[in-house]
N, C-alpha and C positions, 0 to 999 in steps of 0.2 A: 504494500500500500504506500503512495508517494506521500512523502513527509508536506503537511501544510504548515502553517507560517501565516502569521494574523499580526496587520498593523493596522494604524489608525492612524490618518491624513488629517490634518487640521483645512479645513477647504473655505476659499473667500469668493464673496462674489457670487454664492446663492440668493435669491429673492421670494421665491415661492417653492412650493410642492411639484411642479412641473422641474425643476430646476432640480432636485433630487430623483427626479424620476429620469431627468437625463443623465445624471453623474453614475447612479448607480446601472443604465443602461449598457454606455459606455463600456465600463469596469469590467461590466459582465460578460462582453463583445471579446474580451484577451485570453488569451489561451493560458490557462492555469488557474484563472479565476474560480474561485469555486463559488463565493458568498460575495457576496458586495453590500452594505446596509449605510446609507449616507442620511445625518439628523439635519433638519435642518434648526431645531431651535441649538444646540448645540456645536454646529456648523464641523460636522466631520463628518469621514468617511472610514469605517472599517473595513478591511476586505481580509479575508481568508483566500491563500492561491500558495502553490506548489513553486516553493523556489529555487526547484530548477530549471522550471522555464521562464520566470520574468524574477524582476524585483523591483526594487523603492525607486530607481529612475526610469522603469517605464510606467509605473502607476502614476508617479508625479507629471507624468508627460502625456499620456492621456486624459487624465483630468485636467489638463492647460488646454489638451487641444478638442475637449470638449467645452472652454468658452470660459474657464472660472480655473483660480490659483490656489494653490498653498501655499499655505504661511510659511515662512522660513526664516530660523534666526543667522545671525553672525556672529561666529567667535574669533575675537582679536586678540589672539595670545604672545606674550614675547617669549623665545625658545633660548635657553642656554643650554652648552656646551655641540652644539653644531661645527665639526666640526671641517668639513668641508662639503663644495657641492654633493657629493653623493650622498652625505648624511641628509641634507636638505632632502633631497628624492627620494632617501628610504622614508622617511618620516613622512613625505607626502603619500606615498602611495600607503603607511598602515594609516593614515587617515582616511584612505579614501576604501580604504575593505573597511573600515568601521560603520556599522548597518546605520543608515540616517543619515549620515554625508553623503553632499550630491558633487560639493566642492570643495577641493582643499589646495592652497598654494601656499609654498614654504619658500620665505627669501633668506638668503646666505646673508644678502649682504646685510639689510636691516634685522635680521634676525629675529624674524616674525610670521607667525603662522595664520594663516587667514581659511575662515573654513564656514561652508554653507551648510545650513543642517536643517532637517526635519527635527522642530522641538521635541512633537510627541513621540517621535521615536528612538534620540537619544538627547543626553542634554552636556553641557558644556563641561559640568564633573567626569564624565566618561570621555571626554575627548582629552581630556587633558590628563585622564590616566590613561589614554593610548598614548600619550605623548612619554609617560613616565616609562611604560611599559616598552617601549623601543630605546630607551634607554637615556632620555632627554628631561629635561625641566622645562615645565610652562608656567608661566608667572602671568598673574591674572593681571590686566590695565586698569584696575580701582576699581573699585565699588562692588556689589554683589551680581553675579551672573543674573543676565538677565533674561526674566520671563519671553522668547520671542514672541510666542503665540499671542498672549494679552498684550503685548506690542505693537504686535499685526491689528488684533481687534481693535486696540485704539484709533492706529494710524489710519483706519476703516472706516471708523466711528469721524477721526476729528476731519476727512475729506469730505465726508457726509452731510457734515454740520458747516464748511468751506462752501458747496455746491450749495445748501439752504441757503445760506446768508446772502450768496449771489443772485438767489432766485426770487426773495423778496425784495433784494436790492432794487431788482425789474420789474416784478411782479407789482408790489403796489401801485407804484405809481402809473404802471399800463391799465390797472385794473380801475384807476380814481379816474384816468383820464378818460376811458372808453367809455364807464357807466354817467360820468361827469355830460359826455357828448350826448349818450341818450336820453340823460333828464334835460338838457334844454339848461347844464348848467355851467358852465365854462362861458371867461372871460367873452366879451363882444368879437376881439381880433382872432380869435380860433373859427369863427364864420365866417362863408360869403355874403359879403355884404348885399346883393340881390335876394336871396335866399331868406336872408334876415328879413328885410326890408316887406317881401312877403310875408312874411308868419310863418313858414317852413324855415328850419335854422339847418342848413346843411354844412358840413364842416370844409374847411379851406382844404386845398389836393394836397396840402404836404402834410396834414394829420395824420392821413393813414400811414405816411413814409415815416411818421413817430413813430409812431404804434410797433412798424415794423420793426425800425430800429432797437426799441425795446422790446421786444419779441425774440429777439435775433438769436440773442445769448443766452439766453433760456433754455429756447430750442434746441441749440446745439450747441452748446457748452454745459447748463446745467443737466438737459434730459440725452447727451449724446451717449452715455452709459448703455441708455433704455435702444437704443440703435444698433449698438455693439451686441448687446445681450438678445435683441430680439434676432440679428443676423445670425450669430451664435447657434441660437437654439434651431433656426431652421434649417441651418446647416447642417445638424445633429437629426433632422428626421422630426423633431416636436416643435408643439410652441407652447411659448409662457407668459407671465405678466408683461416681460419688455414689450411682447409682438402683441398687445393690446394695449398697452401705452401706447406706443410707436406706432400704431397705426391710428388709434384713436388722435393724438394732438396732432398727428402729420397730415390727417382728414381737415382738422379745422385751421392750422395752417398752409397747409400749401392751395387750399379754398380761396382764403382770403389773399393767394398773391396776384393773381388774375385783376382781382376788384385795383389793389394798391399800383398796378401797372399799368390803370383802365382801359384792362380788355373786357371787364364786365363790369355790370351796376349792378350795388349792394352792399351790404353789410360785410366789414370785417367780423373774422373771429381769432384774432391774434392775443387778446385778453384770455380768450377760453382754453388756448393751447397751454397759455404761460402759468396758468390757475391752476390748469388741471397738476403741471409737472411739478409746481411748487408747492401745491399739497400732498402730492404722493413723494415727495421729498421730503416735506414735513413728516408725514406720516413713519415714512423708513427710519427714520433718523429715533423717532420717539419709540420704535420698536429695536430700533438698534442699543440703544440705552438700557431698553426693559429687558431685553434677554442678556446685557450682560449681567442684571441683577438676577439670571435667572441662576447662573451659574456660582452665587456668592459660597455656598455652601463648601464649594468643592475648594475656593478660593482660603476659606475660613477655614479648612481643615491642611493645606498644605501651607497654612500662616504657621502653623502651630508649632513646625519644625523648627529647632534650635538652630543657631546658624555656626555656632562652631563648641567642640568639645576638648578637655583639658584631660589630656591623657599620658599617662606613665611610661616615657620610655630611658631607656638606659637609667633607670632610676632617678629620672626626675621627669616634672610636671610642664608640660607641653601646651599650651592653646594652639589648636588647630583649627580648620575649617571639617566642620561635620561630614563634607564628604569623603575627606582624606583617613575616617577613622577605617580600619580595620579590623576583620576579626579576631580575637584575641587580643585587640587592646585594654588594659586595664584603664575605666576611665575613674575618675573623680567627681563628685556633683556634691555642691556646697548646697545648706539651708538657701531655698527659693530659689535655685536654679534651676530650668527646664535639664528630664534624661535625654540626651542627645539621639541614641540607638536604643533599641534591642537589647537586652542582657539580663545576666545574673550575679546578685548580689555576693561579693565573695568576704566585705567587711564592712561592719558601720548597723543599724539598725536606724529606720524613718519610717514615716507617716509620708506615701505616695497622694496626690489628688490625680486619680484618672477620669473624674468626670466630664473632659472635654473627650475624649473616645469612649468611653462607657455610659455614659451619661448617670453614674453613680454619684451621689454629693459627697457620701461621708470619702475622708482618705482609707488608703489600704495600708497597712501595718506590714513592713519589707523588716525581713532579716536576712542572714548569711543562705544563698541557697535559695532565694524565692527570686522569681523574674520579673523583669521591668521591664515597660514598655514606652519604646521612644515617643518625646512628644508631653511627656506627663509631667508633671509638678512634682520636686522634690519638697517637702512639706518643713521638716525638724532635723533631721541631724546629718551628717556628712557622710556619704553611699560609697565606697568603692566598688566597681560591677565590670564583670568583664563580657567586652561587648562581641553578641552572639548571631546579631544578624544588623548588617547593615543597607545604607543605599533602597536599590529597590525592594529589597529583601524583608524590611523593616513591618513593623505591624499598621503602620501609618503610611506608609508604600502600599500594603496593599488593599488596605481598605479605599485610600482615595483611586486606586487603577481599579475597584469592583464599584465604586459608586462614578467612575465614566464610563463602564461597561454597561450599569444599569441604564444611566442618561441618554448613554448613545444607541439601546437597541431598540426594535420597534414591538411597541406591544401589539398585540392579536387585535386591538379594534381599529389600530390603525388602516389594516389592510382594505377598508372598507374605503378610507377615503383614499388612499394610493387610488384604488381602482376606480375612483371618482374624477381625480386630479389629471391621470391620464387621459379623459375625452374630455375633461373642462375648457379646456381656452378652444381648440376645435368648434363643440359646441356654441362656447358664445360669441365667437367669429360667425359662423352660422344663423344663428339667433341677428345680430345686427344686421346681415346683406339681407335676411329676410323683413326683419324690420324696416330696413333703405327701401326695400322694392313693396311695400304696404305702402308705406307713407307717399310714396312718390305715385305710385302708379292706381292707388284706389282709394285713397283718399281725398278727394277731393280739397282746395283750402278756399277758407271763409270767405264772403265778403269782405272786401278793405283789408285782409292779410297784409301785411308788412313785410312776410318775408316770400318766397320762392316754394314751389311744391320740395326744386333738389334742396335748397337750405335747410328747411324744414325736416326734410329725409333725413341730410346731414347729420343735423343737430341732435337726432333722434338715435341716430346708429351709433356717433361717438357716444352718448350717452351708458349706451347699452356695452360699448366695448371697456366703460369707462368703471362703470361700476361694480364691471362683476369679480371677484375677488380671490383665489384661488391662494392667497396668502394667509390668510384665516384659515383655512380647512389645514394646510400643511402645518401650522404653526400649534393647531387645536389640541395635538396628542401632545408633541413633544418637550415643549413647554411645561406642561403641565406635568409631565414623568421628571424632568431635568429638578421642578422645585419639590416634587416628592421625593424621590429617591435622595437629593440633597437634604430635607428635612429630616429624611429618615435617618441619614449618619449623624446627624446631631442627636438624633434619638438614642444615638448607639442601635440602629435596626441597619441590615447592610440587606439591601435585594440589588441579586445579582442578575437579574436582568426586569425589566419592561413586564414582562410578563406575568413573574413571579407579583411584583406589583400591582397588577392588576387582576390574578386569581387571588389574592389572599383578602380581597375584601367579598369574594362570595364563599368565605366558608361558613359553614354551618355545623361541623363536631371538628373539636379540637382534641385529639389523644395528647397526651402526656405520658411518657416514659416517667415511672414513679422514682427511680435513685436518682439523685444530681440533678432533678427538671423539681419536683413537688417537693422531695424531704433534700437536705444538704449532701447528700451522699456521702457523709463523714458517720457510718453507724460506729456507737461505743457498746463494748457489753456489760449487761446491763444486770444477768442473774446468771448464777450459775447454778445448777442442780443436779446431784450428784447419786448414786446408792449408798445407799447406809448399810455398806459393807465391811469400810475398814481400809479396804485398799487401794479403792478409786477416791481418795479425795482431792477436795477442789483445785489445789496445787496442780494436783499429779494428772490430772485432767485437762489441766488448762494449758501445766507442758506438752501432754504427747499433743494435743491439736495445733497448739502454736506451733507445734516441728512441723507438724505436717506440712501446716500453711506458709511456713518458712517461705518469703521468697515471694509469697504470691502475689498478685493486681488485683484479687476481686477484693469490694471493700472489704464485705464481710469478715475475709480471710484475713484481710491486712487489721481489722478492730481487735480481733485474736489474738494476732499478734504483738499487737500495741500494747493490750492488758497486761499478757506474758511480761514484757518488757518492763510495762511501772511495777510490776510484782516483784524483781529482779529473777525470775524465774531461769534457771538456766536450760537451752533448747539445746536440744539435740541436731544431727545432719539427718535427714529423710531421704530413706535409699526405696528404688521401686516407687519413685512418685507416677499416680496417673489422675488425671483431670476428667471428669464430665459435666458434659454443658450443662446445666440450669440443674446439676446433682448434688454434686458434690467432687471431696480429691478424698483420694486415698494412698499412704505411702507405710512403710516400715520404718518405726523409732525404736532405737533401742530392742531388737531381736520381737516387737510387739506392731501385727498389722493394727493399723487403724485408720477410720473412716470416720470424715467428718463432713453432712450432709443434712439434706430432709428426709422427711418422713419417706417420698418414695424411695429414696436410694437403700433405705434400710429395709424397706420391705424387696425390693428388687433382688436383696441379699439374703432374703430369708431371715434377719438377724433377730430373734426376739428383744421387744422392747423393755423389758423386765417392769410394765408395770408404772413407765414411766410418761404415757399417754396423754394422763390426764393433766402433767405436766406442761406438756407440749400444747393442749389445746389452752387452757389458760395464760402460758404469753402469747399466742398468738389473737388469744380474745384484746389482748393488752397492746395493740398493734407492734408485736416482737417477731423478730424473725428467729426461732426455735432452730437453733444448728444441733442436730443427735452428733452424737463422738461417740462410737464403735470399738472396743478395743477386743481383743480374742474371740471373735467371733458373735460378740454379743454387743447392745446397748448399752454404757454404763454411763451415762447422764446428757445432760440437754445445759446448752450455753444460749441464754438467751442476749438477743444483738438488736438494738434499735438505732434507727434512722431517725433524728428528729425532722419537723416538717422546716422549710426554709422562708424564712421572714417574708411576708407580702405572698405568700402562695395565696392564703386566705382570700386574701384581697384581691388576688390576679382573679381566681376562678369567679367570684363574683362579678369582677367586672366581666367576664365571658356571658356570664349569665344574662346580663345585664343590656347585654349586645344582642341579645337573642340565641347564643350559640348553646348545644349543650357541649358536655366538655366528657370528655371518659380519659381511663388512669389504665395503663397496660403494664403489666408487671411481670418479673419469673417468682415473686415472692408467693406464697401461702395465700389463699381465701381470705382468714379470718383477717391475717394482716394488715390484708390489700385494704379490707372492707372498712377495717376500721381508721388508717389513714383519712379514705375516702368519705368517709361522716365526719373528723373532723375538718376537711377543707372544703365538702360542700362537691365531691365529685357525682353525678350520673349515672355511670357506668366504668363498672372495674371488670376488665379483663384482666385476671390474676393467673398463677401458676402457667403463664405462658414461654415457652422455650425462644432464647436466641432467634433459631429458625425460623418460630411460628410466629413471628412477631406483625411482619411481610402478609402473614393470611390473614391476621386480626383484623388488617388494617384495611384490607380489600373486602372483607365482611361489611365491615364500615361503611364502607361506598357505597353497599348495596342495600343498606338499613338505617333506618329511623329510631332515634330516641324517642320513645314517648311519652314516660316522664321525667321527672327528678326522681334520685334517689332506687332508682329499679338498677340490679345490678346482674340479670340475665339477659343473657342475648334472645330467648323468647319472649321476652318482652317487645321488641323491637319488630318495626312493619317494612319491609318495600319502598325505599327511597333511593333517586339519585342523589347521596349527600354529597359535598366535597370538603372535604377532610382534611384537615391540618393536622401534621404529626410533629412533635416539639419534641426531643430530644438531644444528647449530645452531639452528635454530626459523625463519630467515628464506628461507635459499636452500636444505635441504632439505622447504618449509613442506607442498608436494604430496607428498612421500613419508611424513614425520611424518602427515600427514591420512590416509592410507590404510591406516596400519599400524593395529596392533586397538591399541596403543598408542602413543603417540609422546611422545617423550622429548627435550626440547630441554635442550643443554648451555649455559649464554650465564653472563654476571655481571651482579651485582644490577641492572642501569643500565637493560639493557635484557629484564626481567622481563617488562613488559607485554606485549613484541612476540611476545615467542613462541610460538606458535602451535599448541603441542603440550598435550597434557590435562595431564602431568606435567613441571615445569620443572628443573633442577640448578642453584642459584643459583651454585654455582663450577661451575669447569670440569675437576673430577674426574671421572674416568670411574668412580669406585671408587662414585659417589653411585649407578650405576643399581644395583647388586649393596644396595646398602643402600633403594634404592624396593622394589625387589622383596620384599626382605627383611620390607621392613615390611611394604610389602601384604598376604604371606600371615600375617604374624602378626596382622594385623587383622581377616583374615578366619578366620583361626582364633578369633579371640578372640569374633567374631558369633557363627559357627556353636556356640559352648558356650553364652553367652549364648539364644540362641535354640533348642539343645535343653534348657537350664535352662528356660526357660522354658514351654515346649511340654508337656514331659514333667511339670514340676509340675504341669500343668493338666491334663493327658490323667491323673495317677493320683491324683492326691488328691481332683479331683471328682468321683470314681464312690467313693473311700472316705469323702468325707463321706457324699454319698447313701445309704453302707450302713449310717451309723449308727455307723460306728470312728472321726471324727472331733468333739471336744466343739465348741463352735461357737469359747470363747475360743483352744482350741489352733490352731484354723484362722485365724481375727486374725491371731495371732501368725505365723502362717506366712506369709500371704498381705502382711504388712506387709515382712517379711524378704526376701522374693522379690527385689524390685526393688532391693532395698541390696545384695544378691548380686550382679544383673547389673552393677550399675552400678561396683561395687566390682570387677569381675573386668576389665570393660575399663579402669578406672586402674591394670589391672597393666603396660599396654601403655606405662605413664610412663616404667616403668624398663627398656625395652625398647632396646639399645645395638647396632651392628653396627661390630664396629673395622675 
C-alpha cells in the first residue's frame, strides 16, 4: 500500500464557497491526490497524496494556477562558520530537502541565508536546526520569529481596508453628485442653461465625463480583483462571486459609456457600478476582520507557550530559546514561571495551575516523578524536570494541531450546501438573462416611464446578479465549527474533527466505563477476612496475594499491593504467574499455589468457598469489590477493595439527566457492586460483570435499545431504538468500545492526549466535561442550522424580489455584502458560550 503524507496549505485569495469548490477541484485533478478538503472560514487546504508522485511545490503550484496563493513566510538568518562556496551549497540544498521550503539561497559572501517556507508546514525553529544539523550556526536578526501566516492575513486584511478607503474616497462623492442631479439639487452652473430656463434641468455634457472620471478607479483599481478572480474561475471550468460582481457593475458600467460619449440618450449608471463594489468591499473587509476573530482560540492557546527555558548544562544554568530545549535536558522553573516542555519532575515539590489546558481551577500538587505539562503555571516552589517531549511533540503541540484539524475539516451537513454552491452562481446567471428577457421583451413600461424597456431590463438583471450570495452559505458551517471546536479547547474538550462535533450533540445514552471515568480509579483495601483457623491470618494472606500481584497494572492488584507495603509486609518473587481477563492471576509463592480472583474464577476451579459466601455478598452489598485468595486448593478469605466515587460525578450524571440523556455505567466488576455505585450517583443502567471483550457488544446493544426509565438496571427493561451512544472512557483499554460507539469520548490528562483514541478527548478527568461537549455541540449546531437558514432563505427570497423589479441594484450590494458579516458575526456569539 503506497505511503500517504497529509499537509495543510494556508490559501489566500478565496471569496466564497465556489472558490473552494475550485481549489479542492483542482487538487483532486493531480495524480496522487487522494483527499483534498479546502475551509474557507479558516482559509486552508489539507490534502492527503502519495509522495512519491508529487509534493509541497506542485501543490503550491497548482493552487496559484488555479487563481488564489499561499501564504509564505521568510526566514533571514545570519550563518556562521561557512566556510567556503561549497559549504554555502551544501547548506542550500539541506535546506531545500527540508519539507516546507520552496526556496533557499545561501550567500558566502554576506553570510546569510534567505529561505521561502510554507509556515504551516514547517516553521523557522526547524530551519534553523537544519542549519545546526549540517553542521553550521544560525543566528536569529532580532526579535521573535515570526508568525508568516497571520502576516499574510494581515497584509490581506490591511490591502483590503487600502482598496475600501479608495473606494469611498470615489464612491461618495459620485454617489452625492449623481443622486444630487436627480433631485433637481446641484448648484445653477452644473445645468444647461436652456434646459433650466424651461423647467427641465438637464445637466451640462461634461457631468457625465465627472461621473466617469470618478467611476474610473473604482472600477478598475478598486473592483479589478473581482476581474482577475472572475477570469480565474472560468478559466478553471466554474464560476463564483467575482463573475457576478464582474459582470453585474460591468453591465451598468460599460451601459453608461455609450450615453457619456453621446452615442445614446439617457441615464448614467456609473454611481450604481461604484456603490455596488464599495459595498461589497465594505462588506469583505468586515468579514475579513470577523473571521480573524474566528480563529482567536487557537491564537490564545499557542500565546500560552513560554518563549525561552533555563536549562542545566555542563553544570550550570543556561537561558535558552524554548525551541533549542532538548530531550533530556534538565530544566529549572522558578515560583511563577510558565513549564516551558513536556517533563518529569526529578526535584523540588509545587502546586502546578493547569487550568489554561484542562480547564481545572484548583493547582495540581507535583512531586519527584509526576509529569508536567508545557505551557502550565508553576505555582510555589522551585521544579527541577527533565524535559521528555519537546517542539511538536509537546502536549500543547498537539492539542493546538487537533483543534486545526477539527477547524479545518468539513462536517456531514456541510455536504449539502457544497452540493448547493456548485450550480449557484450558474443558476443565478440564468435567473438574470431570464429576468433581462421578461422585463424587456413582455413587459410592457408605463406611461411617462423615465427610463428605456433595455434600462429597465438592465437595472433588473444587475440587480439579480447583484444580490445573490453564495458567500453566506460557504461561510454558514465553517465559521461556526472554527469558534466551536476553538471554544471547546478552552473547555479543555478537544474534537478531533467536524464531525465528531456535530454527532455529539445528538446523543441520547451516555455509557460510562465505571474505574477512572465515575469512581477515581485509585481502589484502597478496605476489609480483610480471613478463616479462623490459625494459619491463614490477615498478615499471611495479604502477603501471599501481594506476591502474587507483585508487579501488576490492574488497580485492584496494585491496592494489594500498596497495603502489603504500608504493613511493611515482606513479599515474596511469584514463579508460574498467569493472568485472566476480567478473572483473576494466579502464580506460586513460596512452594504455595494461589489464586487471587472473583467468585467465578473460584468456582471455575472447583475450589470450595469454606463458608465464606456470605462474606462476599455483604461487601459487595457495600459497593466493595470482594477479591477471594485461594491458597492449596481451597478459599481461605476475601480482601475487600473499594473504589471511591470521583468529585463532581454526582453532579456530571445529573446534568446528563438534565439534558434529556439517560446515562448507563459498564463494568467487569460484580452486580451488587456495580448497583450500588450506580444508586449513589444517580446511574440508569448498569451493565456489570462485563468482560474486556464484551464491552464492544454492550455497547452495540445500546444502539439498538431504549432506556425506559431511571433506575431499571436490566436490559429487558429496555425497547427498540435507534439511540446514538456516547461511550466515555479512558481512550487506551476501552479503545474497541470508544471505536464502536457513534461517539466516543476519552477521559485521560494532557500527557497523554495523543493516544486516545476517541473523536472527542477531556483533557482532565472530569466527568462534568462530557455534559459541557454535549453542550457545546448542540449549541454549535444550532448556531449552523441559523446561519444556514440565514442564508438559504436570503437567497431563496430576495432573488425572485430582485427579478421582480422591488429591489434597486445599490440596495441589493448593500445586502448581499451584509449577508456574510451576519453569519459570520452570529457564530462568534458561540465565544461567549459558558457551561458551569
Amino acid at each position: 500500500m503506497a505511503e500517504t503524507k497529509q499537509l495543510t496549505l494556508p490559501v489566500t485569495g478565496m471569496t466564497c464557497a465556489n472558490c473552494v469548490a475550485t481549489i479542492e477541484r483542482n487538487l483532486k485533478k493531480m495524480d496522487g491526490v487522494q483527499t483534498a478538503n479546502v475551509n474557507l472560514s479558516s482559509e486552508r487546504a489539507t490534502v492527503d497524496f502519495d509522495p512519491s508522485l508529487l509534493g509541497l511545490c506542485e501543490l503550491v503550484t497548482r493552487v496559484e494556477r488555479a487563481g488564489y496563493g499561499v501564504a509564505t513566510g521568510e526566514a533571514d538568518l545570519i550563518i556562521k562558520r561557512l566556510a567556503d562556496d561549497n559549504d554555502a551549497r551544501r547548506l542550500e540544498k539541506a535546506l531545500l530537502n527540508l519539507e516546507g521550503v520552496l526556496e533557499a539561497s545561501v550567500s558566502l559572501t554576506t553570510e546569510r541565508a534567505r529561505v521561502r517556507y510554507v509556515p504551516t508546514v514547517v516553521s523557522q525553529a526547524e530551519i534553523r536546526r537544519a542549519v545546526s544539523g549540517s553542521g553550521f550556526e544560525a543566528l536569529e536578526l532580532g526579535g521573535e520569529a515570526e508568525d508568516a501566516e497571520a502576516k499574510a492575513r494581515v497584509a490581506e486584511i490591511r490591502q483590503q481596508k487600502h482598496l475600501l478607503v479608495t473606494g469611498i474616497i470615489f464612491t461618495v462623492p459620485l454617489f452625492l453628485l449623481s443622486m444630487s442631479r436627480d433631485f433637481g439639487l446641484l448648484p445653477a452652473f452644473f445645468y444647461l442653461p436652456v434646459q433650466a430656463m424651461s423647467g427641465m434641468r438637464e445637466a451640462q455634457w461634461w457631468f457625465n465625463w465627472l461621473l466617469l472620471a470618478l467611476a474610473l478607479p473604482v472600477q478598475f483599481y478598486v473592483g479589478w480583483q473581482y476581474y482577475v478572480g472572475a477570469y480565474k474561475a472560468l478559466r478553471n471550468g466554474s464560476a463564483n462571486m467575482d463573475v457576478l460582481i464582474a459582470m453585474g457593475t460591468s453591465a451598468a458600467f460599460f451601459y453608461s459609456l455609450p450615453i457619456t460619449f453621446g452615442l445614446l440618450a439617457g441615464h448614467v449608471y456609473f454611481e450604481t457600478a461604484a456603490v455596488i463594489i464599495t459595498l461589497i468591499k465594505l462588506g469583505k473587509f468586515l468579514e475579513a476582520r470577523a473571521k480573524g476573530r474566528t480563529s482567536e482560540a487557537i491564537k490564545k492557546l499557542m500565546g500560552l507557550r513560554a518563549k525561552t527555558a533555563r536549562v542545566v548544562r555542563d553544570g550550570a544554568e543556561l537561558e535558552v530559546p524554548v525551541d533549542d530545549v532538548k530531550v533530556g535536558d534538565v530544566v529549572v522553573v522558578r515560583p511563577g514561571e510558565k513549564i516551558p516542555v513536556d517533563g518529569v519532575v526529578v526535584d523540588g515539590r509545587s502546586a502546578v495551575d493547569e487550568s489554561m489546558l484542562t480547564g481545572e481551577s484548583l493547582p495540581v500538587e507535583k512531586k519527584p516523578g509526576d509529569p508536567l505539562i508545557g505551557a502550565t503555571l508553576n505555582k510555589l516552589g522551585l521544579l527541577k524536570f527533565e524535559a521528555t517531549k519537546v517542539g511538536k511533540e509537546t502536549a500543547l503541540a498537539q492539542i493546538v494541531r487537533l483543534v486545526e484539524e477539527a477547524q479545518g475539516s468539513k462536517a456531514p451537513i456541510q455536504k449539502l450546501v457544497d452540493q448547493v454552491s456548485a450550480v449557484f452562481v450558474p443558476v443565478v446567471i440564468l435567473i438574470a438573462a431570464v429576468t433581462f428577457a421578461v422585463w424587456y421583451f413582455f413587459v410592457p413600461l408605463p406611461v411617462n416611464a423615465d427610463v428605456s424597456l433595455f434600462t429597465r431590463a438592465l437595472i433588473n438583471m444587475v440587480a439579480v446578479l447583484v444580490i445573490a450570495c453564495p458567500c453566506a452559505m460557504g461561510l454558514a458551517t465553517p465559521t461556526a465549527v472554527m469558534v466551536g471546536a476553538g471554544k471547546g479547547a478552552e473547555l479543555g474538550i478537544l474534537f478531533r474533527s467536524s464531525e465528531a462535533l456535530e454527532r455529539a450533540g445528538k446523543v441520547s445514552v451516555v455509557v460510562l466505563d465505571k474505574t477512572g471515568t465515575v469512581t477515581k480509579g485509585q481502589p484502597a483495601v478496605t476489609d480483610t477476612v480471613t478463616m479462623d483457623d490459625g494459619r491463614w491470618t490477615v498478615d499471611e494472606l495479604l502477603r501471599l496475594a501481594a506476591s502474587v500481584e507483585k508487579g501488576s497494572e490492574h488497580p485492584l492488584g496494585e491496592a494489594i499491593w500498596a497495603e502489603a507495603t504500608t504493613r511493611g509486609l515482606s513479599l515474596s518473587e511469584p514463579g508460574g504467574f498467569q493472568a485472566e481477563a476480567g478473572a483473576g492471576v494466579e502464580a506460586e509463592v513460596d512452594g504455595v499455589r494461589v489464586a487471587v480472583g472473583n467468585l467465578r474464577m473460584m468456582n471455575a476451579r472447583n475450589y470450595p468457598l469454606n463458608g465464606l459466601e456470605t462474606e462476599v455478598e455483604r461487601l459487595q452489598s457495600e459497593a466493595k469489590t470482594a477479591m477471594l485468595v485461594a491458597a492449596d486448593g481451597a478459599v481461605r478469605g476475601v480482601i475487600a477493595v473499594a473504589d471511591t466515587v470521583k468529585d463532581g460525578s454526582k453532579e456530571a450524571i445529573a446534568e446528563l439527566h438534565r439534558m434529556g440523556l439517560k446515562v448507563a455505567m459498564l463494568t467487569g466488576d460484580n452486580r451488587k457492586t456495580a448497583e450500588a455505585i450506580a444508586r449513589q450517583v444517580g446511574i440508569d443502567l448498569v451493565l456489570a460483570e462485563v468482560l474486556p471483550e464484551g464491552k464492544t457488544t454492550e455497547v452495540k446493544k445500546l444502539q439498538g435499545l431504549q432506556v425506559e426509565s431511571e433506575s431499571t438496571f436490566q436490559l429487558s427493561n429496555l425497547k427498540p431504538s435507534n439511540n446514538v451512544v456516547a461511550m466515555v472512557g479512558d481512550g487506551v483499554n476501552d479503545a474497541p468500545a470508544l471505536a464502536q460507539a457513534d461517539v466516543g469520548i476519552a477521559i485521560g490528562s494532557g500527557t497523554d492526549v495523543a493516544m486516545a483514541a476517541a473523536p472527542v478527548t477531556l483533557i482532565s478527568g472530569d466527568l462534568r466535561g462530557v455534559a459541557r461537549a454535549i453542550s457545546l455541540s448542540r449549541r454549535t449546531m444550532r448556531t449552523i442550522k441559523q446561519n444556514l437558514f440565514w442564508a438559504f432563505f436570503y437567497n431563496v427570497v430576495l432573488i425572485p424580489a430582485a427579478a421582480m423589479g422591488l429591489l434597486n441594484p445599490m440596495l441589493a450590494a448593500g445586502a448581499m455584502a451584509f449577508s456574510s458579516v451576519f453569519v459570520v458575526s452570529n457564530s462568534l456569539r458561540l465565544k461567549s458560550y459558558w457551561v458551569e
